[in-house]
N, CA, C and O atoms as a Maestro MAE file, in Angstrom:
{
 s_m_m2io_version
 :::
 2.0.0
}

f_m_ct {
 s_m_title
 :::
 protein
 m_atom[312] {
  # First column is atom index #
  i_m_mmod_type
  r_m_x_coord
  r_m_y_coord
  r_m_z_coord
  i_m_residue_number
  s_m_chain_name
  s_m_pdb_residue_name
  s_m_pdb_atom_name
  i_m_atomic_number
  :::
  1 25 182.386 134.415 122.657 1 A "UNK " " N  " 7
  2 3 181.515 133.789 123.637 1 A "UNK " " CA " 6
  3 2 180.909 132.499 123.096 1 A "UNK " " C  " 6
  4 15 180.812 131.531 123.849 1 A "UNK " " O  " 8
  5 25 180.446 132.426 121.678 2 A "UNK " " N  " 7
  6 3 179.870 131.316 121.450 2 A "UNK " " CA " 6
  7 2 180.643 130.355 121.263 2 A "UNK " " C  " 6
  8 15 180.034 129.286 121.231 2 A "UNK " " O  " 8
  9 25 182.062 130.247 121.084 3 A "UNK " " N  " 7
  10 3 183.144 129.162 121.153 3 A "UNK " " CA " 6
  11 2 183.202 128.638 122.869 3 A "UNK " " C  " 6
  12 15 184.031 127.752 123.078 3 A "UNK " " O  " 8
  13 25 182.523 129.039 123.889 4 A "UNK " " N  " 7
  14 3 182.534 128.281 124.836 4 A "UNK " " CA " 6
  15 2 181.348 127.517 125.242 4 A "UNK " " C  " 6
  16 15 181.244 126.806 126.241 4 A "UNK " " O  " 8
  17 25 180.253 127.811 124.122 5 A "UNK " " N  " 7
  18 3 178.983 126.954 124.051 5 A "UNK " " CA " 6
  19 2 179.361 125.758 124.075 5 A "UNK " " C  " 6
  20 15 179.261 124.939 124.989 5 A "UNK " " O  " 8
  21 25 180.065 125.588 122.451 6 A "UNK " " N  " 7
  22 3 180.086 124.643 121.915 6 A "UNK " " CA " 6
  23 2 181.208 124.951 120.788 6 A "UNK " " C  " 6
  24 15 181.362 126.054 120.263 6 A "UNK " " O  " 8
  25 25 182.217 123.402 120.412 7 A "UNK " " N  " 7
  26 3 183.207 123.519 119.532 7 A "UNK " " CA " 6
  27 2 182.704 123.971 118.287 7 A "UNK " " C  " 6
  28 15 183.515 124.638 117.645 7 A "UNK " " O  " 8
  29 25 181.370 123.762 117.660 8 A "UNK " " N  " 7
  30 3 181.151 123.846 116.535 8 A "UNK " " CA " 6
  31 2 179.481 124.838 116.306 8 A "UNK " " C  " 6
  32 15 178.730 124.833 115.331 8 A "UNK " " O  " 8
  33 25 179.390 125.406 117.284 9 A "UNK " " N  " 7
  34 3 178.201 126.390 117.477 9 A "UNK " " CA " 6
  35 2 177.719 127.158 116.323 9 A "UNK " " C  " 6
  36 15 176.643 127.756 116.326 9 A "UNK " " O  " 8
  37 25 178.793 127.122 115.028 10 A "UNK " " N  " 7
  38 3 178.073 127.765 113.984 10 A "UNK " " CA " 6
  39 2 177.374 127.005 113.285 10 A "UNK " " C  " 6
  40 15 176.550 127.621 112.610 10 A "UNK " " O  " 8
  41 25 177.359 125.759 113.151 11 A "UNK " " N  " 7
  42 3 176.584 124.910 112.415 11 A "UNK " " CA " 6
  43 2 174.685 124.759 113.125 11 A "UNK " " C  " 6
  44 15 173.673 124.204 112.697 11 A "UNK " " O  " 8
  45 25 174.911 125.343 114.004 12 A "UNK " " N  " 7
  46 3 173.466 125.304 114.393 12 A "UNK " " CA " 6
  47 2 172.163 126.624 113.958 12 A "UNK " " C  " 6
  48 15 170.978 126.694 114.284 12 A "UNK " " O  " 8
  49 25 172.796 127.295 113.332 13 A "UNK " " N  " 7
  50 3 171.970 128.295 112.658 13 A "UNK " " CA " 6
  51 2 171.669 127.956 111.484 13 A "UNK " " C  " 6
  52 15 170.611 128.164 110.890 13 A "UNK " " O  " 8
  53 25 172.901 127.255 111.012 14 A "UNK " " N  " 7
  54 3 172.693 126.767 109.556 14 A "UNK " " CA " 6
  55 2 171.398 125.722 109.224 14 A "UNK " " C  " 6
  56 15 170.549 125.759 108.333 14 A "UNK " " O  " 8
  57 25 171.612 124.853 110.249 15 A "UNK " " N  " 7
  58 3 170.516 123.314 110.391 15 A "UNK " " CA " 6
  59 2 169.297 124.469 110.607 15 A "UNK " " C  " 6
  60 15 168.346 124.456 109.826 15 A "UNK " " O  " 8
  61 25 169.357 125.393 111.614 16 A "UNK " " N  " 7
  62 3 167.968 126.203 112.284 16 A "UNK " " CA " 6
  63 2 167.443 127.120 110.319 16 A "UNK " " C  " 6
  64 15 166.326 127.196 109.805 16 A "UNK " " O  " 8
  65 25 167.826 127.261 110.166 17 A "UNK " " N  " 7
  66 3 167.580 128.060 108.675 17 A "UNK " " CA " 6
  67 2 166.851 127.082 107.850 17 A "UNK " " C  " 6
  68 15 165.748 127.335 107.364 17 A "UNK " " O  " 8
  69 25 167.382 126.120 107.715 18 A "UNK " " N  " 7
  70 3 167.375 124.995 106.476 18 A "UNK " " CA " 6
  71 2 166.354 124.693 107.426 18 A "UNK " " C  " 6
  72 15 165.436 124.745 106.607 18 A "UNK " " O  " 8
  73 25 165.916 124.485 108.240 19 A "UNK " " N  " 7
  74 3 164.661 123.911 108.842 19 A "UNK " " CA " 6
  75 2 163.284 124.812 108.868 19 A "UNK " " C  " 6
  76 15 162.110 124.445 108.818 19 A "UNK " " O  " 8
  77 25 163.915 126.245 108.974 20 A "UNK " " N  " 7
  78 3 162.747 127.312 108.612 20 A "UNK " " CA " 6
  79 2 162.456 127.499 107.751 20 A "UNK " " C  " 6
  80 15 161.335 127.976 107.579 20 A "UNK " " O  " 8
  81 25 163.537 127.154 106.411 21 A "UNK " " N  " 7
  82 3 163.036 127.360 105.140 21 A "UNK " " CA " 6
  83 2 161.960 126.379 104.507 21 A "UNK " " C  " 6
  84 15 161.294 126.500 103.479 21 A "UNK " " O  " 8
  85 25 162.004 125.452 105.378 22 A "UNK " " N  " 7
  86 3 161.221 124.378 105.097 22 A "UNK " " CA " 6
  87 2 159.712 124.033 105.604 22 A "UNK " " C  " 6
  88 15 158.801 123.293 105.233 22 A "UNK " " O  " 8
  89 25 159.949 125.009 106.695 23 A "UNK " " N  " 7
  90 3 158.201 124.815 107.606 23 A "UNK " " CA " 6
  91 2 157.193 125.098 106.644 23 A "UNK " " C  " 6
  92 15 156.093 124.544 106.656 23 A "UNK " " O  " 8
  93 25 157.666 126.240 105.525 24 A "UNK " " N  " 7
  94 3 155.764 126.385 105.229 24 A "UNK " " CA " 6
  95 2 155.179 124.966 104.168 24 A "UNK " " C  " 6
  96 15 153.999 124.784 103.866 24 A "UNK " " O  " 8
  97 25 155.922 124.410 103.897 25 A "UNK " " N  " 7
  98 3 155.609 123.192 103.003 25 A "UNK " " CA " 6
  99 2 154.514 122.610 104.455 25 A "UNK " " C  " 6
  100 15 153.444 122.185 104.021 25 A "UNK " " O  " 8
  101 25 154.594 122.557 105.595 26 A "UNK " " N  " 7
  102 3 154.042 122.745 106.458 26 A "UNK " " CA " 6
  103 2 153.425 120.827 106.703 26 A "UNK " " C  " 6
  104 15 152.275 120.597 107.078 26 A "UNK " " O  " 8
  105 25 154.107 120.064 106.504 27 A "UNK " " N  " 7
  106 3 154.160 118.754 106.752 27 A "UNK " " CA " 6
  107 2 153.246 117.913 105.655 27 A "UNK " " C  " 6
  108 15 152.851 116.748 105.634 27 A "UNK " " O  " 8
  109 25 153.108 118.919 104.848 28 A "UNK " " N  " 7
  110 3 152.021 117.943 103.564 28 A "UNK " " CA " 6
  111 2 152.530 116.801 103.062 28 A "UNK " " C  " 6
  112 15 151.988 115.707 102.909 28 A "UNK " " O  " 8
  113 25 153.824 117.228 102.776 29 A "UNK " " N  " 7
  114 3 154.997 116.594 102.166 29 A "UNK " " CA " 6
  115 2 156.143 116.115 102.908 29 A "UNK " " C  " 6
  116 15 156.645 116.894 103.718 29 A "UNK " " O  " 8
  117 25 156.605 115.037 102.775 30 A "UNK " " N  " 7
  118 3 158.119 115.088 103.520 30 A "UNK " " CA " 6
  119 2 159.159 115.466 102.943 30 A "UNK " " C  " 6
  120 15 160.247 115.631 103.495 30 A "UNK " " O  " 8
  121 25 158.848 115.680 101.484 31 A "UNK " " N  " 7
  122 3 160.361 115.572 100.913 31 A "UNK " " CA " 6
  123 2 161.299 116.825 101.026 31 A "UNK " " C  " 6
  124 15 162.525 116.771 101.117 31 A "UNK " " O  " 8
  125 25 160.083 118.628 100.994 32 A "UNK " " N  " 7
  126 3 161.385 119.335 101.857 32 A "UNK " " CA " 6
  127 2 162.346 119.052 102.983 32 A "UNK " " C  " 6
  128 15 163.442 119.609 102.915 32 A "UNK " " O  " 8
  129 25 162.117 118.350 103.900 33 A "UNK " " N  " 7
  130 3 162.680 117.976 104.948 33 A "UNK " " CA " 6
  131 2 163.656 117.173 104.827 33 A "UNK " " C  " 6
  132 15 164.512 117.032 105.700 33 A "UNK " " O  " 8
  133 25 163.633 116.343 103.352 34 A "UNK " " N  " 7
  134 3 164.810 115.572 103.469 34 A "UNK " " CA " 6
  135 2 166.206 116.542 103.008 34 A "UNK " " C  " 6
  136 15 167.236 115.991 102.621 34 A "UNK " " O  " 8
  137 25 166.108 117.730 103.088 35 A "UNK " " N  " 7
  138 3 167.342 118.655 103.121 35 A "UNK " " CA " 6
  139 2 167.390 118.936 104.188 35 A "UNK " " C  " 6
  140 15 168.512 118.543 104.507 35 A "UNK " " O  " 8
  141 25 166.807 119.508 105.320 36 A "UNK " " N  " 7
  142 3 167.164 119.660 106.911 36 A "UNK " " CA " 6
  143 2 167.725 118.192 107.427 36 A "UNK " " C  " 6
  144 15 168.766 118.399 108.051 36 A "UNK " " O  " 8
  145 25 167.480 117.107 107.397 37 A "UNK " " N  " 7
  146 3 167.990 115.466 107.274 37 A "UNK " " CA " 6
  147 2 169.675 115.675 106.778 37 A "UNK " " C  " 6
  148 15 170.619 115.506 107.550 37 A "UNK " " O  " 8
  149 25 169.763 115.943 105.810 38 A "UNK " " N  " 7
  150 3 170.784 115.866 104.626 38 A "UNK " " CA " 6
  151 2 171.573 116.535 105.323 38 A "UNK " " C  " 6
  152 15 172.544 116.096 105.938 38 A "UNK " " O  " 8
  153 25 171.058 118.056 105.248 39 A "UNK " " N  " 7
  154 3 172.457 118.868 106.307 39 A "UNK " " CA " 6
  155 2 172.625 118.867 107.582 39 A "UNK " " C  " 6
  156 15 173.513 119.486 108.168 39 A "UNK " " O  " 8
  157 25 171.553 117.985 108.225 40 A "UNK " " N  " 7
  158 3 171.972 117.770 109.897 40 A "UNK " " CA " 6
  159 2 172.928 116.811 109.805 40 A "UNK " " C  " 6
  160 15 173.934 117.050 110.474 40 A "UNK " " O  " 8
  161 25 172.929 115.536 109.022 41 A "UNK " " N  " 7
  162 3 173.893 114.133 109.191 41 A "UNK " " CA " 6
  163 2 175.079 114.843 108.756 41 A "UNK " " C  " 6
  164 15 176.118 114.745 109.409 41 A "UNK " " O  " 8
  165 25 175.005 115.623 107.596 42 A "UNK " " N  " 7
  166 3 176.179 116.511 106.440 42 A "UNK " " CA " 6
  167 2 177.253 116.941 107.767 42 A "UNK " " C  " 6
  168 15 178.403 116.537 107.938 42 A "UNK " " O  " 8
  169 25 176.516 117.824 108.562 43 A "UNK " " N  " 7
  170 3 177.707 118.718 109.248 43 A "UNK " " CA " 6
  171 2 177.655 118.235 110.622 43 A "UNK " " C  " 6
  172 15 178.408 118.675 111.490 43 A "UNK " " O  " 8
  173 25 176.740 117.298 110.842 44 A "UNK " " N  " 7
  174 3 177.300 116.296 112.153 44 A "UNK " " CA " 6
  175 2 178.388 115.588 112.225 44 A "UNK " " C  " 6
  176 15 179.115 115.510 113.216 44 A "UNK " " O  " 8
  177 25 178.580 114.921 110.942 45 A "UNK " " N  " 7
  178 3 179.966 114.180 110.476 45 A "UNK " " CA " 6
  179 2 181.014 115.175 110.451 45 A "UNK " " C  " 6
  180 15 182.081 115.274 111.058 45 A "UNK " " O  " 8
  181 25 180.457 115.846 109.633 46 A "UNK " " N  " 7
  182 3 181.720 117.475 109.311 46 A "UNK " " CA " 6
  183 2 182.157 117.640 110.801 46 A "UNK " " C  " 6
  184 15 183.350 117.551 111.088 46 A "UNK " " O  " 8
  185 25 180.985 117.934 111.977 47 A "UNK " " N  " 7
  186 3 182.291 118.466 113.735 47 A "UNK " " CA " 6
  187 2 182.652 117.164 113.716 47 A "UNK " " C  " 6
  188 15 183.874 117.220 113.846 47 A "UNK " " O  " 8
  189 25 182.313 115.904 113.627 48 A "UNK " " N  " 7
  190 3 183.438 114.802 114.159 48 A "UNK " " CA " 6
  191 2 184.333 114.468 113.581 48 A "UNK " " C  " 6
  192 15 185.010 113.647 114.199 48 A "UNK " " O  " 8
  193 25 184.984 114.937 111.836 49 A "UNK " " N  " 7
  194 3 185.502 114.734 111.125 49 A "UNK " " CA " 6
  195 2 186.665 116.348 111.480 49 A "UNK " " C  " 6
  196 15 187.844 116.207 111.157 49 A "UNK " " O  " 8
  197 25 186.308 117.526 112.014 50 A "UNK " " N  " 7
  198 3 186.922 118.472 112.594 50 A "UNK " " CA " 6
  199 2 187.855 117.693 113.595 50 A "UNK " " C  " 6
  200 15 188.946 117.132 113.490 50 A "UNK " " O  " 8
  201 25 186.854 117.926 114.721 51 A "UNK " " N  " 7
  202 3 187.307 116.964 115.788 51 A "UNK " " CA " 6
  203 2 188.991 116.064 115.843 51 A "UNK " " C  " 6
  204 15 190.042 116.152 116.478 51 A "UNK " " O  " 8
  205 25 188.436 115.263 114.809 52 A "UNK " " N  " 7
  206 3 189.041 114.088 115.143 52 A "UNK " " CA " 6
  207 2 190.516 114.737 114.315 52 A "UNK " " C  " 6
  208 15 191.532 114.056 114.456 52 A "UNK " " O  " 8
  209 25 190.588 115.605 113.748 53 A "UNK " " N  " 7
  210 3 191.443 116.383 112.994 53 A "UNK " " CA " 6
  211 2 192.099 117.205 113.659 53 A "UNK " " C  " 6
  212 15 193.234 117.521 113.304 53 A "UNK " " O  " 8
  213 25 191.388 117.829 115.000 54 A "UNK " " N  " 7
  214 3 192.220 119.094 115.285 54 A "UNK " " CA " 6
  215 2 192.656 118.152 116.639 54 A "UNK " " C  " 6
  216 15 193.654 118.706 117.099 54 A "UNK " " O  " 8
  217 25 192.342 117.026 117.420 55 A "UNK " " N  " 7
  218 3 192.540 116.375 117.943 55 A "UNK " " CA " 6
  219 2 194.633 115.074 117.726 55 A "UNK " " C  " 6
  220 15 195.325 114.357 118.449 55 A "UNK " " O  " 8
  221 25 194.639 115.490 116.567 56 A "UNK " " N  " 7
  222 3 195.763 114.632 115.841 56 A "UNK " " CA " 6
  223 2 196.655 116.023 115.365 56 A "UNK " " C  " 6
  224 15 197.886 116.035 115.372 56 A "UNK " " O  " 8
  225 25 195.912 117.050 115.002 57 A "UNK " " N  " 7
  226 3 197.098 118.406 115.086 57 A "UNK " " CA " 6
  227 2 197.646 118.697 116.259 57 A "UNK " " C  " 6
  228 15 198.861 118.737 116.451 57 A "UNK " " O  " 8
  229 25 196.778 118.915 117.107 58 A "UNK " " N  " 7
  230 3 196.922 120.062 118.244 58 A "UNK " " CA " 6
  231 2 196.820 118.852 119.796 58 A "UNK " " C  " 6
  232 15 196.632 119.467 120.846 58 A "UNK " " O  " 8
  233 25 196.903 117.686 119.908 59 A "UNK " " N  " 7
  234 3 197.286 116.842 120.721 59 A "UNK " " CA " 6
  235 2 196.493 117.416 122.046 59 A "UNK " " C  " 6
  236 15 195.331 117.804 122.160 59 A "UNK " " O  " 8
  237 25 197.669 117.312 123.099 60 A "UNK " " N  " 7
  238 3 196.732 118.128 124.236 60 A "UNK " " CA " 6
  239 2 196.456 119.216 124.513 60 A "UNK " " C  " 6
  240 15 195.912 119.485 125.584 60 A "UNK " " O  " 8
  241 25 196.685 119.884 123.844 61 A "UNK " " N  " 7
  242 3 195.938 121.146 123.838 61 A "UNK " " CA " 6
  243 2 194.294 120.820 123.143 61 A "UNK " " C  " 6
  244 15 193.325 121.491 123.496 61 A "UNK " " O  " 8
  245 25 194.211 119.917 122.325 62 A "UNK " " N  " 7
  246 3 192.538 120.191 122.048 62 A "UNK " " CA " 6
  247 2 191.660 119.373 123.007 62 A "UNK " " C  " 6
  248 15 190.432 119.382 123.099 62 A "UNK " " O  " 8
  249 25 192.816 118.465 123.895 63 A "UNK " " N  " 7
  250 3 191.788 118.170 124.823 63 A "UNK " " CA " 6
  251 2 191.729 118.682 125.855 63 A "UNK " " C  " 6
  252 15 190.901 118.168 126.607 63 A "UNK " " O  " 8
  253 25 192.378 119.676 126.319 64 A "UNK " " N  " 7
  254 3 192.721 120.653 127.280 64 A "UNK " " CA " 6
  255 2 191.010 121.745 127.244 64 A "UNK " " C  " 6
  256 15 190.277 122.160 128.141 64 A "UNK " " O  " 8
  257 25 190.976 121.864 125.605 65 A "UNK " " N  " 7
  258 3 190.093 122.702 125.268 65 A "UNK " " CA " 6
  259 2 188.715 121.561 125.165 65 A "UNK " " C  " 6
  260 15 187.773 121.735 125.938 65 A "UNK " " O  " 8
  261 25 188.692 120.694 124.415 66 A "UNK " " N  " 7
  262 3 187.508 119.877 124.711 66 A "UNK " " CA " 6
  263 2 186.861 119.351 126.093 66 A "UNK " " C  " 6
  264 15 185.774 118.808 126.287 66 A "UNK " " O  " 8
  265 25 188.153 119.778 127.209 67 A "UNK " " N  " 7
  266 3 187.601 119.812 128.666 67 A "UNK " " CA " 6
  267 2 186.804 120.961 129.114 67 A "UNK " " C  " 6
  268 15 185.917 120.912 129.967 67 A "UNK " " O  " 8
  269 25 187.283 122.234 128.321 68 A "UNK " " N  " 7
  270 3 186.565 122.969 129.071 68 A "UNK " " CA " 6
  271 2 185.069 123.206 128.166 68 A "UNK " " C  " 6
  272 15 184.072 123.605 128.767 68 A "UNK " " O  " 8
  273 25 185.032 122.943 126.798 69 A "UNK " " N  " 7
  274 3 183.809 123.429 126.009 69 A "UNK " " CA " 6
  275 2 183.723 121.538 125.699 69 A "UNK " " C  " 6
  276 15 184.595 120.939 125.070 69 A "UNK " " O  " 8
  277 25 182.486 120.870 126.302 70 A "UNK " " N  " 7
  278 3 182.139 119.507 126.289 70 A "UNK " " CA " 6
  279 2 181.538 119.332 125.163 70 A "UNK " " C  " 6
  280 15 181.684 118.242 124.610 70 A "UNK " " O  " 8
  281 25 180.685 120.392 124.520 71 A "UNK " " N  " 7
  282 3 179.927 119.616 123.757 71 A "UNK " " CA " 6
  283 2 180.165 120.274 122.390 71 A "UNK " " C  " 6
  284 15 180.577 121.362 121.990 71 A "UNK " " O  " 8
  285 25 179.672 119.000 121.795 72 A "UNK " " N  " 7
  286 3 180.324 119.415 120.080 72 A "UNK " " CA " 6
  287 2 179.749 120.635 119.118 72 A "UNK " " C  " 6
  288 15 180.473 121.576 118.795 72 A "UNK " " O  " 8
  289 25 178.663 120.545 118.785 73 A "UNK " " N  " 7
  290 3 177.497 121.197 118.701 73 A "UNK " " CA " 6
  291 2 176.421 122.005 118.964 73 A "UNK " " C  " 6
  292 15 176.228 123.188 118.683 73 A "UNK " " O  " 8
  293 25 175.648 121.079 119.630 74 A "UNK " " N  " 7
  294 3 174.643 122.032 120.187 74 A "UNK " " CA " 6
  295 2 174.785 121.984 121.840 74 A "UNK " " C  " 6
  296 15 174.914 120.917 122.440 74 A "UNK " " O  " 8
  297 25 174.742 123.424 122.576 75 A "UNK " " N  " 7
  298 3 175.128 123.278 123.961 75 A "UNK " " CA " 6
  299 2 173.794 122.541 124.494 75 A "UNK " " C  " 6
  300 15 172.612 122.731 124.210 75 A "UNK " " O  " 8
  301 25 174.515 121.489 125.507 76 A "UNK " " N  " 7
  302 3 173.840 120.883 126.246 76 A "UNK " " CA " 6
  303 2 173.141 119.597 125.537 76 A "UNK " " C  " 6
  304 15 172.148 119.112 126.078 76 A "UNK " " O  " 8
  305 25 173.365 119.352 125.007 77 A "UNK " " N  " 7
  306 3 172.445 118.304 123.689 77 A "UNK " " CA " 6
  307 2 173.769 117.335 123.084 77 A "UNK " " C  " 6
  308 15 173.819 116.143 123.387 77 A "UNK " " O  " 8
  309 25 174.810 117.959 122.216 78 A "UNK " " N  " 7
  310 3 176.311 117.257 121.627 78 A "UNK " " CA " 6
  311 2 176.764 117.992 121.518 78 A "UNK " " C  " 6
  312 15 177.921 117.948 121.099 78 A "UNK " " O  " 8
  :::
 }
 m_bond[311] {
  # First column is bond index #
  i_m_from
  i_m_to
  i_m_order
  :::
  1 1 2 1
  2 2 3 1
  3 3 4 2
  4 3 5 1
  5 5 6 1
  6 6 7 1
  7 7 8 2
  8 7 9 1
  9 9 10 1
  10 10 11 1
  11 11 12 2
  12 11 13 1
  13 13 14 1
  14 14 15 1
  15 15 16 2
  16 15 17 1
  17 17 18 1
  18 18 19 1
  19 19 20 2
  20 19 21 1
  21 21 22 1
  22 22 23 1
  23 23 24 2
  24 23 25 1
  25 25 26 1
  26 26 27 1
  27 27 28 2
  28 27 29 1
  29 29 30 1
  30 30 31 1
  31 31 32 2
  32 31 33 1
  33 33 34 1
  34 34 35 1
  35 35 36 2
  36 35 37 1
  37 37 38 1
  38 38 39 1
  39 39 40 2
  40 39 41 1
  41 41 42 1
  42 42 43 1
  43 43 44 2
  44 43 45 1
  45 45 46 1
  46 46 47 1
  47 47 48 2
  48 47 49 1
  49 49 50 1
  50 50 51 1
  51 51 52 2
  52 51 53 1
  53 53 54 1
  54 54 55 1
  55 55 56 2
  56 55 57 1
  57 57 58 1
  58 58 59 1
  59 59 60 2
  60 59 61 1
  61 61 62 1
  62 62 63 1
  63 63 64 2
  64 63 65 1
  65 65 66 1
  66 66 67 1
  67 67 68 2
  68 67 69 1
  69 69 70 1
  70 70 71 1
  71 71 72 2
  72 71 73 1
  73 73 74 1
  74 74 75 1
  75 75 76 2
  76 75 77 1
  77 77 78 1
  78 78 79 1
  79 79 80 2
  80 79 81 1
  81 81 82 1
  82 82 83 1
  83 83 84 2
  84 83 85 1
  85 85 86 1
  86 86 87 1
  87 87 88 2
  88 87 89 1
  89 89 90 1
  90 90 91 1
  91 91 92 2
  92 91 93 1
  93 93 94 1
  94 94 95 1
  95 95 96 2
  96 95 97 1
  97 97 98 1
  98 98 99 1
  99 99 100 2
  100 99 101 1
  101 101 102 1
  102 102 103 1
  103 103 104 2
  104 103 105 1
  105 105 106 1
  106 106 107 1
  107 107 108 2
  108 107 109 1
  109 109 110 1
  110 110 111 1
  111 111 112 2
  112 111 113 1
  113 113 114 1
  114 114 115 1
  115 115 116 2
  116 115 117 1
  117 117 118 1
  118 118 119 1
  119 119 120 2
  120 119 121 1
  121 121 122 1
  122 122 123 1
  123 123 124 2
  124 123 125 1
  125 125 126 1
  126 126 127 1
  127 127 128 2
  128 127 129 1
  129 129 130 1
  130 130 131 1
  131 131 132 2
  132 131 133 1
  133 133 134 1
  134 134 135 1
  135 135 136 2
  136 135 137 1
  137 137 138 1
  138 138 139 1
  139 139 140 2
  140 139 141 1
  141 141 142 1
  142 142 143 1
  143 143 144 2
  144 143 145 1
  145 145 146 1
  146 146 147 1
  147 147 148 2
  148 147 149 1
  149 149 150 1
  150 150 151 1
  151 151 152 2
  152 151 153 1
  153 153 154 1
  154 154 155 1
  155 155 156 2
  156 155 157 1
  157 157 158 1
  158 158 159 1
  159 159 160 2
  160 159 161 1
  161 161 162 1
  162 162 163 1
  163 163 164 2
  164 163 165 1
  165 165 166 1
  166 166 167 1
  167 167 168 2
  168 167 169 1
  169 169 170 1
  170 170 171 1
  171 171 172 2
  172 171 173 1
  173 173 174 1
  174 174 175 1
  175 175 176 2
  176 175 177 1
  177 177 178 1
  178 178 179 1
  179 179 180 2
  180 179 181 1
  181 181 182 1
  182 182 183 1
  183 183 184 2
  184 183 185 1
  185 185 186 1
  186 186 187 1
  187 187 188 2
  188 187 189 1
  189 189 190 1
  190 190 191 1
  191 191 192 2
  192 191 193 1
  193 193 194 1
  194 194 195 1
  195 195 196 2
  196 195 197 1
  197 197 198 1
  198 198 199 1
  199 199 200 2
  200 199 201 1
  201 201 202 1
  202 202 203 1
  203 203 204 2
  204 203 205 1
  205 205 206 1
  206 206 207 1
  207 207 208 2
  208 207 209 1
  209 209 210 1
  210 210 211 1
  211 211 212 2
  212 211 213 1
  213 213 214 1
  214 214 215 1
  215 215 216 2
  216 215 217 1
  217 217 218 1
  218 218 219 1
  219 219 220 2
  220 219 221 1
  221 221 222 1
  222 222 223 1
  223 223 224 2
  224 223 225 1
  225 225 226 1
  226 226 227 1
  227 227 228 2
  228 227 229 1
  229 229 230 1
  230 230 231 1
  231 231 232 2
  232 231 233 1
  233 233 234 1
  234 234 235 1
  235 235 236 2
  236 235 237 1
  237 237 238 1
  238 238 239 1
  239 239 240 2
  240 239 241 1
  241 241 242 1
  242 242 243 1
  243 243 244 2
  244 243 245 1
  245 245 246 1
  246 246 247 1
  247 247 248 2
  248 247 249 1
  249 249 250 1
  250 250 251 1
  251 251 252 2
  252 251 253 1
  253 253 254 1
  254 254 255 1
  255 255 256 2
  256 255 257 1
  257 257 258 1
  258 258 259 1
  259 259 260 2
  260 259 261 1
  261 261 262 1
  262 262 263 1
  263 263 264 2
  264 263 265 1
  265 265 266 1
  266 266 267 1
  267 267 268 2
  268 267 269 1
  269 269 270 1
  270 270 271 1
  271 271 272 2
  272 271 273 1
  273 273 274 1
  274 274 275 1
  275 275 276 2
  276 275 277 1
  277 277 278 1
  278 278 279 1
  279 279 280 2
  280 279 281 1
  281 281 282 1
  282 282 283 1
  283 283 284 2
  284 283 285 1
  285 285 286 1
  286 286 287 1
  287 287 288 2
  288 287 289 1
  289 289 290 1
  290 290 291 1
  291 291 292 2
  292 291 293 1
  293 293 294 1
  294 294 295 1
  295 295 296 2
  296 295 297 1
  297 297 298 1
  298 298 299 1
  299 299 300 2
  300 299 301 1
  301 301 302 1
  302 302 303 1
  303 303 304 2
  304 303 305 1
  305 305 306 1
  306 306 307 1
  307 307 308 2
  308 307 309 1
  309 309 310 1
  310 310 311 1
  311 311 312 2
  :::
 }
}
């Protein structure tokens, strides 16, 4: 089910974790946060670097499938 969210729907627990692990520093500081930063750009590149990969394997069939699941990431958002 969650492959029709989104192509890459597992990466959003990961960013959601790395962002909870980080709340109790609780904004004193910024610099925990520059790891929720780090792995949001990290595996944003990573689905378009998928993407653009399974797109050059699998021809029309991945856009067959990128028609029906639109967004990359997070449903409704990329």
């Amino acid at each position: 089910m969650r492959w029709g969210l989104s192509r890459h729907f597992h990466y959003v627990p990961e960013i959601l974790s790395s962002f909870f692990w980080t709340v109790p520093a609780l904004f004193n500081h910024c610099l925990p946060y520059f790891y929720v930063v780090f792995l949001t750009i990290l595996l944003l590149d990573r689905a378009k670097r998928d993407d653009d990969r399974c797109r050059s394997k699998y021809g029309k069939y991945w856009k067959l499938y990128c028609d029906k699941v639109r967004y990359r990431v997070v449903p409704g958002i990329y």
